[in-house]
VMD Tcl script that builds the backbone (N, CA, C; Angstrom):
set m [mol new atoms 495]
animate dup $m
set s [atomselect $m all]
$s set {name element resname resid chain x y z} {
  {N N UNK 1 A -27.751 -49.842 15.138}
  {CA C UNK 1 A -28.572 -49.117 14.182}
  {C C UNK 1 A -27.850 -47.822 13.817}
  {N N UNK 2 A -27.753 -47.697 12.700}
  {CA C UNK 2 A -26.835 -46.543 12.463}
  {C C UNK 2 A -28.101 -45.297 12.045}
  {N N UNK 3 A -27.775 -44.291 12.624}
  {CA C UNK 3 A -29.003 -43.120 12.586}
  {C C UNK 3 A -28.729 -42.139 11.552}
  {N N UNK 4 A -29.951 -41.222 11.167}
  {CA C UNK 4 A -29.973 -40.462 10.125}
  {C C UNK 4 A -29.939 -40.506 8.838}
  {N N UNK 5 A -30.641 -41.770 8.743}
  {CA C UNK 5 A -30.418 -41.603 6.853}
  {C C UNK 5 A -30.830 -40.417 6.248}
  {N N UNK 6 A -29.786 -40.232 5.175}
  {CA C UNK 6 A -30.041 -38.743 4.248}
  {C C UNK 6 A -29.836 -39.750 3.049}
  {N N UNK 7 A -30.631 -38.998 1.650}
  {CA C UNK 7 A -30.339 -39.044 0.305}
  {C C UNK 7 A -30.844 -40.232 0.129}
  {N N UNK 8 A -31.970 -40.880 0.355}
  {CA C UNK 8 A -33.124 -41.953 0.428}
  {C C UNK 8 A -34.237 -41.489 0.455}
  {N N UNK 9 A -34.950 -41.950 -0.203}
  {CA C UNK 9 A -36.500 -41.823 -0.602}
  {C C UNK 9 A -37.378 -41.858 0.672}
  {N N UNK 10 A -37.892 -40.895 1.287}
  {CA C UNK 10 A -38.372 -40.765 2.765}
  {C C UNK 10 A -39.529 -41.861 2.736}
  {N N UNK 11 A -39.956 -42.720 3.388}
  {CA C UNK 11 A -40.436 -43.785 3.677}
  {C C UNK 11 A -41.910 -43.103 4.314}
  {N N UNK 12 A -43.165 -43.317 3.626}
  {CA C UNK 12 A -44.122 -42.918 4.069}
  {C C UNK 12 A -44.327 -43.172 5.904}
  {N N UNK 13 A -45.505 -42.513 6.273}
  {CA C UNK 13 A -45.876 -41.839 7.656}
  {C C UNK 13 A -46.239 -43.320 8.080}
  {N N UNK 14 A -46.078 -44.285 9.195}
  {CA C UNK 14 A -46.882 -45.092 9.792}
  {C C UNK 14 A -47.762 -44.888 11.060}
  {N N UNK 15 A -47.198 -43.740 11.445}
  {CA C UNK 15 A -47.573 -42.855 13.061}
  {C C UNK 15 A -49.679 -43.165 12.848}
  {N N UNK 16 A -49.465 -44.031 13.970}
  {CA C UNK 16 A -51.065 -44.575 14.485}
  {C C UNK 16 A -52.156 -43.352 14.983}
  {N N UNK 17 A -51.306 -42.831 15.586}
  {CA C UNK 17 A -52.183 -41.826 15.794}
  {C C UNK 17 A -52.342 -40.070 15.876}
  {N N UNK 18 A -53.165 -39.325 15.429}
  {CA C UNK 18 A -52.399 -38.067 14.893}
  {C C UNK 18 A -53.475 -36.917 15.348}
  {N N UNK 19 A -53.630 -35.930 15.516}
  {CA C UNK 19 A -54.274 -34.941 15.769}
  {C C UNK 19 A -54.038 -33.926 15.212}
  {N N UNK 20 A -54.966 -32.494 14.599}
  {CA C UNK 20 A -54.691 -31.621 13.577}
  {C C UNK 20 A -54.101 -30.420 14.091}
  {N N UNK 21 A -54.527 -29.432 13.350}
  {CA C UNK 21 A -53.739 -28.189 14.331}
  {C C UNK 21 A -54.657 -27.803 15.232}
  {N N UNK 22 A -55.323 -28.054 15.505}
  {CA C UNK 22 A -56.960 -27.389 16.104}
  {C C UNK 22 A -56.967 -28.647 17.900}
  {N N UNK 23 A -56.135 -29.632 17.420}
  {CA C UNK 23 A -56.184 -30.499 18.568}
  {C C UNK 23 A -57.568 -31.601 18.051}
  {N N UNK 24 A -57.662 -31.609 17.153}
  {CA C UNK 24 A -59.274 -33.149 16.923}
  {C C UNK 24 A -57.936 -34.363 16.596}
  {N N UNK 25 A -58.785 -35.421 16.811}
  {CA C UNK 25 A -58.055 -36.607 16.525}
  {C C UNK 25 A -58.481 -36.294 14.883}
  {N N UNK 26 A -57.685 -37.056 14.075}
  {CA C UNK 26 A -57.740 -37.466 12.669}
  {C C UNK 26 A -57.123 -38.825 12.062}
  {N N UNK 27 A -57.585 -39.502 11.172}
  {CA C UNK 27 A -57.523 -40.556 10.725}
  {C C UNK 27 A -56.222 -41.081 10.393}
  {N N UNK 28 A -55.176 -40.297 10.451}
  {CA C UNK 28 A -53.746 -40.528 9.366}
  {C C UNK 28 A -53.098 -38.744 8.984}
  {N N UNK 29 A -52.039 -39.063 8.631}
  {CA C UNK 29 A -51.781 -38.217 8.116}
  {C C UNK 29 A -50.270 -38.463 7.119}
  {N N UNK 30 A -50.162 -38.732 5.949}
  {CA C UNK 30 A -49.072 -38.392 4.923}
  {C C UNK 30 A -48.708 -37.839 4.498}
  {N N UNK 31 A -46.956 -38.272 4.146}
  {CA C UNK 31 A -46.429 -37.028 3.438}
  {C C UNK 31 A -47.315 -36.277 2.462}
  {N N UNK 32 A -47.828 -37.142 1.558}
  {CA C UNK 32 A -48.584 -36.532 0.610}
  {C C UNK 32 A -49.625 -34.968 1.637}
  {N N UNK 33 A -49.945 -35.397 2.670}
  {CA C UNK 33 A -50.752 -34.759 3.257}
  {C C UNK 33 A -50.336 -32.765 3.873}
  {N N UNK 34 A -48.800 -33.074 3.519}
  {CA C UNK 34 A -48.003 -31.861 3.813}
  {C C UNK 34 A -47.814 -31.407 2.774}
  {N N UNK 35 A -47.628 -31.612 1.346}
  {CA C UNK 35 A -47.567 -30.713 0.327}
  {C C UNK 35 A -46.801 -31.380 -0.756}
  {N N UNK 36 A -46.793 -30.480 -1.475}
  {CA C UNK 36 A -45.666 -30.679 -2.403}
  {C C UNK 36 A -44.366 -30.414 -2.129}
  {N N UNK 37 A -44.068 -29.296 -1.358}
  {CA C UNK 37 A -42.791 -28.562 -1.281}
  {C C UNK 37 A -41.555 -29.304 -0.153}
  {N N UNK 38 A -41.280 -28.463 0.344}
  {CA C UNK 38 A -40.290 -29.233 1.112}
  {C C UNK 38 A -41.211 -29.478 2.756}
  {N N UNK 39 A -41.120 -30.884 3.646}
  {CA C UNK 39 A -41.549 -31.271 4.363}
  {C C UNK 39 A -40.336 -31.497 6.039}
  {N N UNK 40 A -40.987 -30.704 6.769}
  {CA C UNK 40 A -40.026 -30.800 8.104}
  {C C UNK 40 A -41.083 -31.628 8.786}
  {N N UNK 41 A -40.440 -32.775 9.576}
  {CA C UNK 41 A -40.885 -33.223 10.589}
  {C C UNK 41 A -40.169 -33.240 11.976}
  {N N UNK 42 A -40.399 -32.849 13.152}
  {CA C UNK 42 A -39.819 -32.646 13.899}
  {C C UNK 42 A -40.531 -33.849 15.072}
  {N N UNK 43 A -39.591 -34.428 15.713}
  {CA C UNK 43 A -39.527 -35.647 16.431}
  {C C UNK 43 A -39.153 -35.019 17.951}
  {N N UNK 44 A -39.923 -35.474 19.070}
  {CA C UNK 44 A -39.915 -35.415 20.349}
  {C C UNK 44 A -40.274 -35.812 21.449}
  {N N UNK 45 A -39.914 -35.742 22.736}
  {CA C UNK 45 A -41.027 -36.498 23.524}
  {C C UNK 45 A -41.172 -35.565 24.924}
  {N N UNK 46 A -42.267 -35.392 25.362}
  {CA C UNK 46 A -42.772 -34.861 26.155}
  {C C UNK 46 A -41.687 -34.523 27.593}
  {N N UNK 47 A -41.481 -35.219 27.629}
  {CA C UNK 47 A -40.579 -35.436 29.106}
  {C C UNK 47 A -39.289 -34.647 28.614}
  {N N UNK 48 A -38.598 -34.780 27.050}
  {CA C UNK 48 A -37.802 -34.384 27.239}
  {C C UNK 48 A -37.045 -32.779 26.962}
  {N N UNK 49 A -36.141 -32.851 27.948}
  {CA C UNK 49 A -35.707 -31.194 28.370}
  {C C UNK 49 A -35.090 -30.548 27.004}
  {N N UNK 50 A -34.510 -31.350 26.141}
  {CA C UNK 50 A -34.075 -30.637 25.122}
  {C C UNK 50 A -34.794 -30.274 24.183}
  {N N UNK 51 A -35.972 -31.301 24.413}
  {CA C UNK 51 A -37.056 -30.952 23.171}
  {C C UNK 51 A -37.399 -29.483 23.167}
  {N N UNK 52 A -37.690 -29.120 24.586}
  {CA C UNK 52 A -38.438 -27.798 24.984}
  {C C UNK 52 A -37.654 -26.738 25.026}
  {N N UNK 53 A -36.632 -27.139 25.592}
  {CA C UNK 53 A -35.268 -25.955 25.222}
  {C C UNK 53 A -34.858 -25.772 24.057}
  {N N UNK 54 A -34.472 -26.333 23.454}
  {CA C UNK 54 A -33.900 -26.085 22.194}
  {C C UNK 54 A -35.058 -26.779 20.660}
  {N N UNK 55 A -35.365 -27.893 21.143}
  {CA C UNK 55 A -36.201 -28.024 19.896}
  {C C UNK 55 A -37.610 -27.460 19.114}
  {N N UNK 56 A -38.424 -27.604 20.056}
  {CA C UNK 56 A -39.652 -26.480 20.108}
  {C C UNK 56 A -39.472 -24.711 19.638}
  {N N UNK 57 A -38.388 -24.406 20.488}
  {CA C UNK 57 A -37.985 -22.930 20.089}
  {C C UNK 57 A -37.323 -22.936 18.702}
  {N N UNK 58 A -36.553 -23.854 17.965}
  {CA C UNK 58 A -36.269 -24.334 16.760}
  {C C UNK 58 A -37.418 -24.022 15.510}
  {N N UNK 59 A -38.354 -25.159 16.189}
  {CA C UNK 59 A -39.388 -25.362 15.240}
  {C C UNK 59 A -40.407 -24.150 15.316}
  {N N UNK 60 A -40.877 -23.540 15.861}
  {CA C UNK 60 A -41.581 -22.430 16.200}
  {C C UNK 60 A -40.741 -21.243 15.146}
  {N N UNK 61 A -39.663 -21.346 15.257}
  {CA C UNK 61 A -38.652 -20.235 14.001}
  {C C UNK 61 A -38.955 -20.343 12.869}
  {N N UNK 62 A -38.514 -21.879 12.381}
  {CA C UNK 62 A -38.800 -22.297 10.849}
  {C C UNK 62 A -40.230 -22.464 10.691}
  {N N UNK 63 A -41.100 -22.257 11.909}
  {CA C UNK 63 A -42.446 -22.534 10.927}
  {C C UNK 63 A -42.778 -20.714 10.676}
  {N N UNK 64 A -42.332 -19.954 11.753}
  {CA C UNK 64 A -42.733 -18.494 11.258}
  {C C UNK 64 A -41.893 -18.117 9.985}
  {N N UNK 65 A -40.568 -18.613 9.655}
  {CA C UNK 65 A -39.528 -18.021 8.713}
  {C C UNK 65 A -40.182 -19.024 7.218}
  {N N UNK 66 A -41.143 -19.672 7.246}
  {CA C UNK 66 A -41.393 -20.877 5.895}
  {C C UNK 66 A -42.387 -21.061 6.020}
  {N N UNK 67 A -43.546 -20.539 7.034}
  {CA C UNK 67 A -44.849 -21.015 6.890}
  {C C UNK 67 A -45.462 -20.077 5.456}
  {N N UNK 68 A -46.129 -20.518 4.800}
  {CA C UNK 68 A -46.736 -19.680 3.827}
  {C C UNK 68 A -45.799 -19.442 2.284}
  {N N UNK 69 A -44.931 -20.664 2.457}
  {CA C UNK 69 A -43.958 -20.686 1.604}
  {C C UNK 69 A -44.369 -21.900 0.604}
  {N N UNK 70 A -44.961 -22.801 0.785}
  {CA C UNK 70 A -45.094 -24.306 -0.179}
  {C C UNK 70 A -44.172 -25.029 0.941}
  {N N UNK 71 A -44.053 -25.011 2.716}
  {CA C UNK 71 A -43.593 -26.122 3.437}
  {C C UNK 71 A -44.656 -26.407 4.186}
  {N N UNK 72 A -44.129 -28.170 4.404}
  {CA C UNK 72 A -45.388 -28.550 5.226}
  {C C UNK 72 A -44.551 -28.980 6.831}
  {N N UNK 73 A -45.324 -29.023 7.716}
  {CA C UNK 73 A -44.865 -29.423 8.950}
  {C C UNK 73 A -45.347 -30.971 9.814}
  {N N UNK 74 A -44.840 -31.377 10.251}
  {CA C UNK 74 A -45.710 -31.994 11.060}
  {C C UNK 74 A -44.790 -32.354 12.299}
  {N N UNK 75 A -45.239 -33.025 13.548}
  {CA C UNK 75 A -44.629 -32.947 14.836}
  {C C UNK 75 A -45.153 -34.139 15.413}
  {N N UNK 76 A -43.727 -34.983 15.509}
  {CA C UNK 76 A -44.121 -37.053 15.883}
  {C C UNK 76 A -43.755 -37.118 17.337}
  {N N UNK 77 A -44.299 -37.365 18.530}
  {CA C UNK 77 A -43.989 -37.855 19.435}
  {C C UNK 77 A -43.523 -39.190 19.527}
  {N N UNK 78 A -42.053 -39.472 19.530}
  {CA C UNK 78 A -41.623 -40.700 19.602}
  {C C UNK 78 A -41.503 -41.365 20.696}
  {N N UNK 79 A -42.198 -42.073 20.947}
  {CA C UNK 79 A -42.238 -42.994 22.415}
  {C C UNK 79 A -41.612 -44.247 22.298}
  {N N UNK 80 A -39.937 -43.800 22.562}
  {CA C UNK 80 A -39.274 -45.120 22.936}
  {C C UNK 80 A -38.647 -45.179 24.705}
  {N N UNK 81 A -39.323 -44.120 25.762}
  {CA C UNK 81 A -39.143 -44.633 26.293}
  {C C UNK 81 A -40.313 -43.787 26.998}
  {N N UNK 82 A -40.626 -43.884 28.183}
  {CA C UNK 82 A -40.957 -42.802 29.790}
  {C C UNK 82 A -42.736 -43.177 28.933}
  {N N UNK 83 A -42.989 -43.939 28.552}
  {CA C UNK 83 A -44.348 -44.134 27.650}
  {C C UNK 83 A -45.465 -43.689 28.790}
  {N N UNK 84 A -45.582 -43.662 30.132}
  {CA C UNK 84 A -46.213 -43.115 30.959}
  {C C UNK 84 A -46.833 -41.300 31.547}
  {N N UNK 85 A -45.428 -41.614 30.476}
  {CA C UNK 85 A -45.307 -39.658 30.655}
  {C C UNK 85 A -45.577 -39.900 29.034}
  {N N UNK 86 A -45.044 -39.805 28.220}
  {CA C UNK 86 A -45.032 -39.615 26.646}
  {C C UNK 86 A -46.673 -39.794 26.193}
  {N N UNK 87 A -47.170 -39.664 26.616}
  {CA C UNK 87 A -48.672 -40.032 26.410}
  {C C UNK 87 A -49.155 -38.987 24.832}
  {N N UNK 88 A -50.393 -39.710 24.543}
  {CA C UNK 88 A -51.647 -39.038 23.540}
  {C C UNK 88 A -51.744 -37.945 24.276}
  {N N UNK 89 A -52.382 -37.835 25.403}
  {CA C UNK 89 A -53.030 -36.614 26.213}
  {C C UNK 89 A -52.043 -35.596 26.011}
  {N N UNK 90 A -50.706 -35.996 26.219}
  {CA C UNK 90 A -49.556 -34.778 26.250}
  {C C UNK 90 A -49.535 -33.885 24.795}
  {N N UNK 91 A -50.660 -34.537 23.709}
  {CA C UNK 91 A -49.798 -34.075 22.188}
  {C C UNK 91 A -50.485 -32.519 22.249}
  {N N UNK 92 A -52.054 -32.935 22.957}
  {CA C UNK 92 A -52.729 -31.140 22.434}
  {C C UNK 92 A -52.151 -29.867 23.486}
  {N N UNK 93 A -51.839 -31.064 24.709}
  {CA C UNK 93 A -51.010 -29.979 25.476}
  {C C UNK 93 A -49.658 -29.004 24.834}
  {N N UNK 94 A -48.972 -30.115 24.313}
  {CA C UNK 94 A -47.845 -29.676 24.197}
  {C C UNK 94 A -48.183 -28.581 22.500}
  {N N UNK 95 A -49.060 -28.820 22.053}
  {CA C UNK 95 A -49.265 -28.165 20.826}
  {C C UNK 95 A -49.592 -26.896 21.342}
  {N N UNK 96 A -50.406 -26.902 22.540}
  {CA C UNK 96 A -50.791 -25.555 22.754}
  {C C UNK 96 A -49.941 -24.358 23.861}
  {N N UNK 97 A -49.202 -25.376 24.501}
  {CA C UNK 97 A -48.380 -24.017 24.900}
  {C C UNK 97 A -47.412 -23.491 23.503}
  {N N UNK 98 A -47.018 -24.069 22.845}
  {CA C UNK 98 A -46.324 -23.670 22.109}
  {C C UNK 98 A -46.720 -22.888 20.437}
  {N N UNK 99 A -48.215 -22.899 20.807}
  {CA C UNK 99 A -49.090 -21.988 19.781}
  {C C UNK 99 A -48.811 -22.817 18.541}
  {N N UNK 100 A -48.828 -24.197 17.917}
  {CA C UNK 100 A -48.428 -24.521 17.121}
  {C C UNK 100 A -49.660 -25.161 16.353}
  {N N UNK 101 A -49.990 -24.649 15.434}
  {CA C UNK 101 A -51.427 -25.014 14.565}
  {C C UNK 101 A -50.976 -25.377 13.561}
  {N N UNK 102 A -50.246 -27.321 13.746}
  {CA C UNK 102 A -49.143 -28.142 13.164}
  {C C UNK 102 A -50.152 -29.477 13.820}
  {N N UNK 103 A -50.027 -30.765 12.535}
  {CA C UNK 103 A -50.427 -31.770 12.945}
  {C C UNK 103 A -49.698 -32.863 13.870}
  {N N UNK 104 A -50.282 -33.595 15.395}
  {CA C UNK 104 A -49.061 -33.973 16.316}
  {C C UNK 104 A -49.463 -35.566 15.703}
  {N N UNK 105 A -48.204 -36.148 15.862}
  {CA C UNK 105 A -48.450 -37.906 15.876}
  {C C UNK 105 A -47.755 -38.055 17.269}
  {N N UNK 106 A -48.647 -39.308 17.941}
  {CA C UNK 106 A -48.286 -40.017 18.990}
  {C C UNK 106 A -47.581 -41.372 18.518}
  {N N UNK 107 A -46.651 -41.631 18.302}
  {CA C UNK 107 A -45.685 -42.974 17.619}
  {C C UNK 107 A -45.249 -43.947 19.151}
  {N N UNK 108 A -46.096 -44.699 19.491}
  {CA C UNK 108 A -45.887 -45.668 20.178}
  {C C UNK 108 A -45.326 -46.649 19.464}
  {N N UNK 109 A -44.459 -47.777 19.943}
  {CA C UNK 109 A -43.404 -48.857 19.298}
  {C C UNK 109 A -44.877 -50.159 18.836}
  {N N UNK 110 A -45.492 -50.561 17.747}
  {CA C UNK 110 A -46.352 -51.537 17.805}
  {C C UNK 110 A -45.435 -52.306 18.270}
  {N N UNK 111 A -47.021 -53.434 18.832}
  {CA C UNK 111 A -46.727 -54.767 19.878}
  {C C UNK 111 A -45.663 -55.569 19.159}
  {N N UNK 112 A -44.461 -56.273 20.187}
  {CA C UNK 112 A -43.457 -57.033 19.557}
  {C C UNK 112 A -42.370 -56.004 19.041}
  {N N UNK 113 A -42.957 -54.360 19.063}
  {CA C UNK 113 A -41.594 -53.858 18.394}
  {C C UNK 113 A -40.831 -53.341 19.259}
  {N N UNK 114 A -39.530 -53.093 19.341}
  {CA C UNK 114 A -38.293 -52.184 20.255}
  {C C UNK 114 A -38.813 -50.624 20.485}
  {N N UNK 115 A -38.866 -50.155 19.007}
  {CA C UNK 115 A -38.746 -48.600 18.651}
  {C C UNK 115 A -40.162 -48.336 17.826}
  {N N UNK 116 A -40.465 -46.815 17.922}
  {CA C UNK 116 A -41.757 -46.154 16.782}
  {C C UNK 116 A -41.620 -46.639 15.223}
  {N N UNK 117 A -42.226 -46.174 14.759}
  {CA C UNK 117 A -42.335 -46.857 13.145}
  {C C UNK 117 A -41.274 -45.473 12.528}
  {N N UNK 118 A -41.290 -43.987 13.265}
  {CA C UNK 118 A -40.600 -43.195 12.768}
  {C C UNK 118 A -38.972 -43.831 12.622}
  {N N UNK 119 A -38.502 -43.806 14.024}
  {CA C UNK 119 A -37.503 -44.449 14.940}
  {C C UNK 119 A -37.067 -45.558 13.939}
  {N N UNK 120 A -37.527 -45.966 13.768}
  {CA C UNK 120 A -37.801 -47.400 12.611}
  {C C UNK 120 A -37.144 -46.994 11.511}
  {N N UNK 121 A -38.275 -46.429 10.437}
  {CA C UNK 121 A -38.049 -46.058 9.677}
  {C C UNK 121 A -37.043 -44.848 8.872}
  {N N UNK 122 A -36.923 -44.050 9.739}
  {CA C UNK 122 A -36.029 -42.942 8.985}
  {C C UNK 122 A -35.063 -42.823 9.932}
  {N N UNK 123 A -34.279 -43.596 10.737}
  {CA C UNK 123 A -33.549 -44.279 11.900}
  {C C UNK 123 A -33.329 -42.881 12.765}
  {N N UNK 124 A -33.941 -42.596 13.199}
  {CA C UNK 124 A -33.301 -41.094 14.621}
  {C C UNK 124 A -33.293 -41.586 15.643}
  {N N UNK 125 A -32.106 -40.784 16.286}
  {CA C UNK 125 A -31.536 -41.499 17.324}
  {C C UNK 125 A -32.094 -40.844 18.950}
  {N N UNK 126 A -32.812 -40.292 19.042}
  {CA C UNK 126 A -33.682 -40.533 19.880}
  {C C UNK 126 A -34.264 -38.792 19.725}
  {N N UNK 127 A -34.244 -37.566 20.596}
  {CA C UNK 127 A -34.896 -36.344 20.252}
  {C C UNK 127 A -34.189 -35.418 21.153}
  {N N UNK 128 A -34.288 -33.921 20.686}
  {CA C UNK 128 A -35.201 -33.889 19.382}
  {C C UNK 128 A -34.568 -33.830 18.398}
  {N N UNK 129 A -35.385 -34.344 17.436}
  {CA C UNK 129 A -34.432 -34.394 15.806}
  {C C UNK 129 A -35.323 -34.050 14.712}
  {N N UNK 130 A -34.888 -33.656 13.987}
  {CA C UNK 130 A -35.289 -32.930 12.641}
  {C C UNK 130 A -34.873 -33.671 11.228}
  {N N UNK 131 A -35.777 -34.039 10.793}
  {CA C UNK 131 A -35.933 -34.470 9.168}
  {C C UNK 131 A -36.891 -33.644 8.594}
  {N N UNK 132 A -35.589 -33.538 7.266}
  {CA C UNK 132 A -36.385 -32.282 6.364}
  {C C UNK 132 A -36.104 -32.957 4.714}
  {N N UNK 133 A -37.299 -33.140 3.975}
  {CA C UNK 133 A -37.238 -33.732 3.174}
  {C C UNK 133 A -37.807 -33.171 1.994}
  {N N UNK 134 A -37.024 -32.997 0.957}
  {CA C UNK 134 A -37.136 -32.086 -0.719}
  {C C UNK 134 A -38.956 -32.365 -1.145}
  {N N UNK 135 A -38.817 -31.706 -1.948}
  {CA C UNK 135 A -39.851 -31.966 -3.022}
  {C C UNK 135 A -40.019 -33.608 -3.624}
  {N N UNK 136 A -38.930 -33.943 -4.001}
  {CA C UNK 136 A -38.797 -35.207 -4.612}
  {C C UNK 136 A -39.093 -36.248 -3.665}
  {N N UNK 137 A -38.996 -35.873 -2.444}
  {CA C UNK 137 A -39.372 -36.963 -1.517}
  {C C UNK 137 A -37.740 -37.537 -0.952}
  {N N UNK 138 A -36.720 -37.115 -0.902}
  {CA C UNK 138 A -36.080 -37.223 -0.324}
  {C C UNK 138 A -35.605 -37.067 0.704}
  {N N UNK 139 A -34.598 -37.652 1.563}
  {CA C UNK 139 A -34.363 -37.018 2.979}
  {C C UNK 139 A -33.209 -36.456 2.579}
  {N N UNK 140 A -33.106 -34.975 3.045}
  {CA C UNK 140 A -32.096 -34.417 2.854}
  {C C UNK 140 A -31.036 -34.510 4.370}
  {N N UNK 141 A -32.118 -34.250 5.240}
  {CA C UNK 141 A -31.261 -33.914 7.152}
  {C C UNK 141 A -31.959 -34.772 7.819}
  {N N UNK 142 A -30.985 -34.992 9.156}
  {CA C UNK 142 A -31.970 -36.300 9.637}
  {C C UNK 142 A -30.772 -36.219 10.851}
  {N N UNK 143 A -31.241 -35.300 11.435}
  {CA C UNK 143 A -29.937 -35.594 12.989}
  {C C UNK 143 A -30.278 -34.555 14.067}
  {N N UNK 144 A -30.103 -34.633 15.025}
  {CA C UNK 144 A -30.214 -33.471 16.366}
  {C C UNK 144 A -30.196 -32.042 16.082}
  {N N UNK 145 A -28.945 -32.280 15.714}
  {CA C UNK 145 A -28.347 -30.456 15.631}
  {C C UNK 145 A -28.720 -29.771 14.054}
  {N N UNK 146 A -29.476 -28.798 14.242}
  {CA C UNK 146 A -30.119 -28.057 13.604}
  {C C UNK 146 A -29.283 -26.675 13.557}
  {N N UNK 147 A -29.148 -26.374 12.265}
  {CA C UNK 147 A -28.287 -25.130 11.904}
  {C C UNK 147 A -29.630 -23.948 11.715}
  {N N UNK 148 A -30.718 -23.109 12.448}
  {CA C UNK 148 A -31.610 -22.778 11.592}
  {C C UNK 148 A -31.615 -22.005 10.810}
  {N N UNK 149 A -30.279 -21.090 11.220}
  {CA C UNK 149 A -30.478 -19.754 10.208}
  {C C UNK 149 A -30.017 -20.606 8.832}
  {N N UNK 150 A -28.943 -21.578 8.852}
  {CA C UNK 150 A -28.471 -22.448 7.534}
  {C C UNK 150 A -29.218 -22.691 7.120}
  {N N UNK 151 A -30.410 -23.155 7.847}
  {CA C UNK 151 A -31.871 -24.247 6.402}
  {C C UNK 151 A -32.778 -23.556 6.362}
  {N N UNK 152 A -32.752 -22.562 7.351}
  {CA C UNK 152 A -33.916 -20.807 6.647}
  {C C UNK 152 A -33.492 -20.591 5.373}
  {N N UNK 153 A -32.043 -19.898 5.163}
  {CA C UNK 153 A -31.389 -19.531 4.177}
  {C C UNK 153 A -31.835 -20.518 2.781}
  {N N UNK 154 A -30.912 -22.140 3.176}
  {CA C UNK 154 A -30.646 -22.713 1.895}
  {C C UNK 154 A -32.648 -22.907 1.309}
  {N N UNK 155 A -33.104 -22.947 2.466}
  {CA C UNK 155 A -34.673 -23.420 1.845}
  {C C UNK 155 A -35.372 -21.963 1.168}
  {N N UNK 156 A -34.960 -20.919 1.838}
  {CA C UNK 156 A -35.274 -19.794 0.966}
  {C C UNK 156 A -34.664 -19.428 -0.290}
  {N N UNK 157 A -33.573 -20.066 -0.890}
  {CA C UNK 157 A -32.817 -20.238 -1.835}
  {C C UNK 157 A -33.123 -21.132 -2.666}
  {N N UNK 158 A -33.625 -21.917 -3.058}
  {CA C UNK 158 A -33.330 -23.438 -3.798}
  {C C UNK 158 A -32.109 -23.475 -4.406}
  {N N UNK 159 A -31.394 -22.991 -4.959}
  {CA C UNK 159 A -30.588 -22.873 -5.510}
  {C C UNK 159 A -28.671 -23.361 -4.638}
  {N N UNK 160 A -29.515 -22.997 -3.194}
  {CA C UNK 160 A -28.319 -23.216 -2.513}
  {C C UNK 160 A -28.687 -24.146 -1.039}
  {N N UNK 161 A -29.768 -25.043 -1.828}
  {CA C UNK 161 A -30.225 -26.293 -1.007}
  {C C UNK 161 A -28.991 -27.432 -0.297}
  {N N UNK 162 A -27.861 -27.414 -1.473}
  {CA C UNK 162 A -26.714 -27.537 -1.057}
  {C C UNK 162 A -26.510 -27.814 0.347}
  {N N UNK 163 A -26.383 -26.533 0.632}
  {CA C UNK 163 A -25.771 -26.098 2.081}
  {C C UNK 163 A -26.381 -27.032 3.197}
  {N N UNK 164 A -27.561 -27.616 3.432}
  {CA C UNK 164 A -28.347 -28.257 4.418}
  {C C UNK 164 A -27.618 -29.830 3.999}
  {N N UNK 165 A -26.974 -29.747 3.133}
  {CA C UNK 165 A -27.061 -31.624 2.645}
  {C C UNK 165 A -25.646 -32.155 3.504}
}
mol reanalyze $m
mol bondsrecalc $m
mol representation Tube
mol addrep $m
């Protein structure tokens, strides 16, 4: 499976199950459901050490440096593996140490499948990883390593959106 598609039409949300910023369960949640503007989703799993080291402290930046800008957020727990630990229960936890009033998806692999529908669909290669996708609905980034001051900048720019591609 080759990971990270960029410059493809981001493939709507299949994530089964989702909770708001407040921690309630909710019905779904779609791109449409994040905005018009540009859309970060950030992919993780409970257990893992990089998520919390480096990815969480990531996402916690760009949502203070772009919240209130026309971006939307949302935050997928991908459960392709430790599914014992990766749990539902873990999503309001993990939302709340990290003060994040951001909608969580729990992405378990449906029955018969290998990988999440994210995992699936917008191919990431496991976490944490970051897809950040235009206005138009495109995927622009779609890989581990996150430049943030680079996609603070180019997203505070449009003009020099460039730079993230």
């Amino acid at each position: 499976m080759a990971f990270g598609h960029t410059h493809q039409q981001a493939p709507e949300l299949r994530v089964p199950y989702w909770i708001d910023g407040e921690g309630n369960e909710i019905d779904g949640l779609s791109l449409a459901d994040l905005g018009e503007g540009y859309k970060i989703i950030y992919c993780f799993q409970h257990w893992c050490p990089g998520c919390h080291s480096f990815g969480f402290p990531m996402l916690k930046r760009l949502v203070e440096a772009l919240s209130g800008k026309g971006f939307g957020f949302a935050v997928v727990q991908t459960v392709f593996e430790g599914a014992e630990q990766n749990t539902r229960e873990r999503l309001q936890e993990t939302q709340e140490r990290y003060a994040l009033d951001l909608p969580f998806g729990h992405d378990e692999p449906a029955p018969g499948e290998r990988h999440p529908s994210v995992m699936e669909d917008y191919r990431t290669g496991g976490t944490p990883w970051f897809i950040v996708i235009d206005p138009k609905g495109e995927i622009v980034f779609s890989d581990f390593r996150l430049d943030g001051d680079k996609l603070i900048d180019a997203l505070n720019t449009p003009e020099s959106v460039e730079l993230i591609r």
